[in-house]
C-alpha positions in Angstrom: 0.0 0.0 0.0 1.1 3.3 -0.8 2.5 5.6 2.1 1.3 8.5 3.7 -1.1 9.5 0.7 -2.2 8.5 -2.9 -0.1 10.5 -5.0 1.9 8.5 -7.2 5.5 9.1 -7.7 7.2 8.4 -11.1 10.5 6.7 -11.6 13.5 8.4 -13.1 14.5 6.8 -16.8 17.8 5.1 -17.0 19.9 5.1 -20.2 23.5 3.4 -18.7 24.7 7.4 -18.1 24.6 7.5 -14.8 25.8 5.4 -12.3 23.9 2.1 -11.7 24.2 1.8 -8.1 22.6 5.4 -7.7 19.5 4.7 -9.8 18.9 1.8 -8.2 18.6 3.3 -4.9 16.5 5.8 -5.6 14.1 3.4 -8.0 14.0 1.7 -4.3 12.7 4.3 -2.4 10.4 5.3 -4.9 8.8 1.7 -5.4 7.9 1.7 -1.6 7.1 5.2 -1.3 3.9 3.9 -4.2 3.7 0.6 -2.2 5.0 -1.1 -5.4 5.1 -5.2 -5.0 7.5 -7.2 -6.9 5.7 -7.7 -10.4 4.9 -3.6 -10.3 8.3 -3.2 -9.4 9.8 -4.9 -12.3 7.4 -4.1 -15.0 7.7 -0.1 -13.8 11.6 -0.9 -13.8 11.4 -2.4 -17.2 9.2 1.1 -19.0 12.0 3.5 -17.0 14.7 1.7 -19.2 16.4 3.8 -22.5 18.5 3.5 -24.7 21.6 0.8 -24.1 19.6 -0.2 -20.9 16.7 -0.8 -22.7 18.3 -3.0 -24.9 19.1 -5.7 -21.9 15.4 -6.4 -22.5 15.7 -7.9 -25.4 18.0 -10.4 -23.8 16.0 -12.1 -21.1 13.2 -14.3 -21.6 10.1 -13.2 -20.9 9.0 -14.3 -17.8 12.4 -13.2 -16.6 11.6 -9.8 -17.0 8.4 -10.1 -14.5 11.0 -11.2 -11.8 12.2 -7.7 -10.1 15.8 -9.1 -8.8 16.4 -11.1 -12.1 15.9 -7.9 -13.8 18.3 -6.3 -11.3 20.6 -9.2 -12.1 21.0 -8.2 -15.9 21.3 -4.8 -15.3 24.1 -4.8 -12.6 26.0 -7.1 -14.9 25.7 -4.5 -17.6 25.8 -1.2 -15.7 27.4 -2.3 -12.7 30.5 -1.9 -11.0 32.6 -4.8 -12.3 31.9 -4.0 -15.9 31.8 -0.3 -16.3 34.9 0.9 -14.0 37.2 -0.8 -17.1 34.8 1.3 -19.6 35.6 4.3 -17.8 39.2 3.6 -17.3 39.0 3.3 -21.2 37.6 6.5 -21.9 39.8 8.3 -19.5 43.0 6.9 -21.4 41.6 8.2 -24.4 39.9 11.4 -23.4 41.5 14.6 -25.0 39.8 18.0 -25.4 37.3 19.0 -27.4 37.8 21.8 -29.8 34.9 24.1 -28.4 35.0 22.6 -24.7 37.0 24.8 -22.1 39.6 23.9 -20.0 37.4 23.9 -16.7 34.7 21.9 -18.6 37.1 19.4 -19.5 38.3 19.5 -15.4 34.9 19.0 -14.6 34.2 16.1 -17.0 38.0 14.4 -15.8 36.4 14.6 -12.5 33.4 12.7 -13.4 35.1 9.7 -15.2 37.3 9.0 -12.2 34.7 9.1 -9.6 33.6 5.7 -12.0 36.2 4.0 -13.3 38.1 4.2 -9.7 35.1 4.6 -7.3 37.1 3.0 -4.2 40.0 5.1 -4.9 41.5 7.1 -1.9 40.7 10.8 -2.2 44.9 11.6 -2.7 44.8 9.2 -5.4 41.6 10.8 -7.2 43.4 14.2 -7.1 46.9 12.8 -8.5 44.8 10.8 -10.7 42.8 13.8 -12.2 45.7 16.0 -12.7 47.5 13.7 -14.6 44.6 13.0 -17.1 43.5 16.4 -17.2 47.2 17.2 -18.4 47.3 14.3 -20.9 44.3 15.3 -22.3 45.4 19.0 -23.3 45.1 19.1 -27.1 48.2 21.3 -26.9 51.6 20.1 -26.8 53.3 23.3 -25.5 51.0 24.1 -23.1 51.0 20.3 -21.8 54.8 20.3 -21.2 54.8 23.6 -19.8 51.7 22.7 -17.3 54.0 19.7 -16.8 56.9 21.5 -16.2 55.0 23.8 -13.3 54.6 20.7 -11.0 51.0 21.5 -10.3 49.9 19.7 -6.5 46.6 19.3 -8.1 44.0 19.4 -10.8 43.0 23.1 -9.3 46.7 23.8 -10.1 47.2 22.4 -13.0 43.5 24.2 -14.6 44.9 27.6 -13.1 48.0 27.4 -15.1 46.5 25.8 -18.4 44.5 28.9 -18.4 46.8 31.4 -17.9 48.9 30.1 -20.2 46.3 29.5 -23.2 45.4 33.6 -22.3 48.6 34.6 -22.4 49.0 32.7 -26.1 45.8 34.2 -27.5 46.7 37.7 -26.0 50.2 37.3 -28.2 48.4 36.0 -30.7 46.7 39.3 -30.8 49.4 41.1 -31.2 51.6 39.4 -33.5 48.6 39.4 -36.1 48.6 43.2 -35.3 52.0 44.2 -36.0 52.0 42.1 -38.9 48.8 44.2 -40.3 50.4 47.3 -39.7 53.1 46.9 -41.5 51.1 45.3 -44.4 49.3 48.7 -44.9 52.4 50.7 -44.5 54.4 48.4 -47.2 51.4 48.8 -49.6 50.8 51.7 -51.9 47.2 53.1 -52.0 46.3 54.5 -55.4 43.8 56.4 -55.2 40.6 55.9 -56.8 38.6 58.8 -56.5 37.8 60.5 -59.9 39.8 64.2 -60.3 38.4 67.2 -59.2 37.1 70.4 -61.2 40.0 72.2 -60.3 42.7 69.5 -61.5 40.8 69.6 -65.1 41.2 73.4 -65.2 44.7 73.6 -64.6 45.5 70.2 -67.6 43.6 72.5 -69.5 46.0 75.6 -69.1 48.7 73.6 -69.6 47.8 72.3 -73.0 46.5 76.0 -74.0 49.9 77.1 -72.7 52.1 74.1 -74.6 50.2 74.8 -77.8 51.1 78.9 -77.0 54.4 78.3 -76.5 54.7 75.7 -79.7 53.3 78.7 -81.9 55.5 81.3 -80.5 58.4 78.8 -81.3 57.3 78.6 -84.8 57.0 82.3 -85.3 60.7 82.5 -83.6 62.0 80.2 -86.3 60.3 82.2 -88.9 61.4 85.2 -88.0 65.2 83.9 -87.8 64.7 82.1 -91.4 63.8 86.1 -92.7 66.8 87.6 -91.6 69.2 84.9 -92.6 67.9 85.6 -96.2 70.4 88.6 -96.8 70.7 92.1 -96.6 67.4 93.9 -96.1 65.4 91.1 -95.9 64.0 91.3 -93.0 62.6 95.4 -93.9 61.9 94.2 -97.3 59.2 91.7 -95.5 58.0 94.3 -92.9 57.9 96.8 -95.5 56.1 95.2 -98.0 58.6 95.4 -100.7 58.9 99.1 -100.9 62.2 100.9 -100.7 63.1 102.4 -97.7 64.7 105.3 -99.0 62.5 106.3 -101.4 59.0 104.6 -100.6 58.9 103.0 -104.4 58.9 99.8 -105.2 60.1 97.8 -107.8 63.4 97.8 -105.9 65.2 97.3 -103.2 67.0 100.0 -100.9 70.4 99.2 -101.9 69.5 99.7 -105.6 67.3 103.0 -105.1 68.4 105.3 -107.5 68.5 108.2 -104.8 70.8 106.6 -102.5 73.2 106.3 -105.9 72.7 110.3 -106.8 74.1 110.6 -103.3 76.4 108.8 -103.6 78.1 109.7 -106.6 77.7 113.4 -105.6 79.4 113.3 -102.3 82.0 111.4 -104.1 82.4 114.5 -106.9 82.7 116.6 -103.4 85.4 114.9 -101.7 87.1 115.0 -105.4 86.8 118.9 -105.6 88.1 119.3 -102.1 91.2 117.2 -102.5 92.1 119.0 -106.0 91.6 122.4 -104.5 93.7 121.1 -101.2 96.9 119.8 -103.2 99.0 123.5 -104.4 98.8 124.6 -101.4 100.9 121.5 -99.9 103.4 122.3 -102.6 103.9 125.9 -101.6 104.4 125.1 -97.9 106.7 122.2 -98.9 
């Protein structure tokens, strides 16, 4: 009969994760708390069972499984001590750390496996024990021989310096990728890209107006030089549009201009007149 009142309480599933021996207990307490005899017992044992432990059912015969301590029987031998300690023992050998798992989740999880596979361990050997899987289990090799190399007393120790040395690492990380940025951008030349401004296509357009000046003033240079290399009086025959400078005709030049000859054969006739006249009057003196 059911104690104290009528209220049924359910029993917690099993699945084979958690420890055997603690289930059990519990299932226990609960079956007499309902006032559960030994068929109930066994058939409420036998729906509470997942996963591997479900499986176990499929082993017995089947008035086996109507027999409460029978049942028991298949499960200890499954889930119990004997068997699952070298399980455990397994996985802790090969337990390493997960890539998104932190370093006190994988302390936590060390702590759980040993507290399994060596559940009559002294509590000395527990601690020596975690801290040397926790430190075989590092995925990295540096910071596994230098955690090694500290001579942690225990797994506290050894989870205080895995972590301050993974920060530190990061931290450098940090700034090694930051240096090496930095002098990326400085090494690189930026062109820009921006399209040119009003003002920078006003002053390319003065300096082709002012090339193309300059290239016609040039010309006119060389023209003008070709003009007076041409001989005497070219250059005033050109300005003056072929007339004669002497006597504003044309039909010839300057040097031919009749005028300039008439004065030039009459200041020769004068010098002529004054050298005549100037001679008798040497021979007197003489």
């Amino acid at each position: 009969m059911p104690i104290g009142n009528t209220h049924r309480a359910p029993p917690p599933t099993f699945d084979g994760s958690t420890p055997w021996k603690d289930y059990l207990v519990q299932f226990e307490l609960i079956a007499e708390l309902n006032g559960w005899d030994e068929r109930c017992r066994s058939l409420q044992l036998a729906a509470s069972l997942r996963g591997p432990a479900q499986a176990v059912l499929a082993d017995m015969e089947p008035v086996r499984r109507r027999r409460f301590h029978l049942l028991v029987d298949a499960l200890e031998q499954r889930f119990g001590k004997r068997n699952q300690t070298e399980v455990f023992k397994a996985i802790l050998r090969n337990r390493s750390r997960n890539p998104t798992e932190t370093l006190p989740e994988l302390a936590h999880d060390i702590k759980r496996l040993l507290s399994r596979a060596y559940p009559d361990a002294s509590l000395e050997m527990k601690e020596t024990l975690a801290k040397d899987f926790f430190i075989d289990a590092l995925g990295d090799s540096d910071i596994k021989w230098k955690v090694y190399q500290a001579r942690p007393r225990c797994l506290e120790d050894a989870v205080t310096i895995a972590v301050e040395l993974e920060a530190f690492g990061l931290a450098e990380s940090k700034k090694s990728s930051s240096r090496k940025l930095a002098v990326r951008t400085v090494g690189e030349k930026v062109e820009p890209k921006t399209k040119p401004e009003v003002g920078d296509e006003l002053a390319k357009t003065l300096m082709t107006a002012l090339e193309k000046g300059f290239q016609t003033l040039t010309q006119q240079f060389s023209q003008l030089q070709t003009s007076r290399q041409s001989g005497p009086g070219g250059y005033r025959r050109k300005m003056n549009d072929g007339k004669c400078w002497e006597c504003g005709e044309t039909g010839h030049f300057s040097r031919d201009c009749p005028e300039r000859k008439k004065d030039r054969l009459s200041q020769e006739s004068t010098n002529d007149r004054e050298t005549s006249s100037s001679q008798p009057r040497r021979a007197e003196t003489g």
